[in-house]
N, C-alpha and C positions, 0 to 999 in steps of 0.2 A: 022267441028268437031261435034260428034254428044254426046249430053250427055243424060246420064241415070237418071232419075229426080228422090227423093227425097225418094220418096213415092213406086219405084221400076215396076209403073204400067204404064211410057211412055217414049220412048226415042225421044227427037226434037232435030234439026237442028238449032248450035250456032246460038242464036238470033243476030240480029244487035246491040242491047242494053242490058246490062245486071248492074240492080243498085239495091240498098240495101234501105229498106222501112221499117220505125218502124210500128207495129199497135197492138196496147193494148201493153201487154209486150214482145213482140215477136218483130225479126229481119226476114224478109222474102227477099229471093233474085226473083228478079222479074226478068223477061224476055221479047222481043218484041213477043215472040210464040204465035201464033195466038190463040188456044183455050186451053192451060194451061201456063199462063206466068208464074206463082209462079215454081219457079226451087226447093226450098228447103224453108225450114223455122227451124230458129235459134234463142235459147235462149237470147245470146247476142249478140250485135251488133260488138265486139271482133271476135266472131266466126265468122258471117256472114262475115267479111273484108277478115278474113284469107280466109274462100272459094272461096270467087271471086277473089282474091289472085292467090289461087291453079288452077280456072281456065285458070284467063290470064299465064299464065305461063305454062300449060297442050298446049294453043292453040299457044303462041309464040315458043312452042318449037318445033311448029309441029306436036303434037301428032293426034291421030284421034277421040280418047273419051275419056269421062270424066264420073266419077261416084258419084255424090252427096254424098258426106258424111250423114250417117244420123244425127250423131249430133256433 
């Protein structure tokens, strides 16, 4: 599956790993992609779940992409 990241400036190939990382006040969804792992970055850590949420569930159902919410 391929998603459209965050920022609108790269699309990568569903990483292996996809997990949620606080840093300062920000919730960032990270990724295994070689040279930009940050997928999106979220206010709270609420939002950030629900995204990777939306993802598994874009990819379980077979779709083919996904597009980062910006916020």
């Amino acid at each position: 599956m391929k998603i459209l990241l965050q920022d609108r400036q790269k699309i990568v190939e569903m990483p292996k790993e996809i997990w949620i990382t606080q840093v300062c006040n920000r919730y960032l969804i990270i990724g295994t992609a070689y040279i930009t792992p940050t997928l999106g970055d979220y206010e709270t850590e609420q939002r950030a779940k629900e995204v990777l949420h939306q993802i598994f569930e874009y990819y379980r159902n077979g779709k083919n992409s996904y597009v980062m919410p910006e916020q």
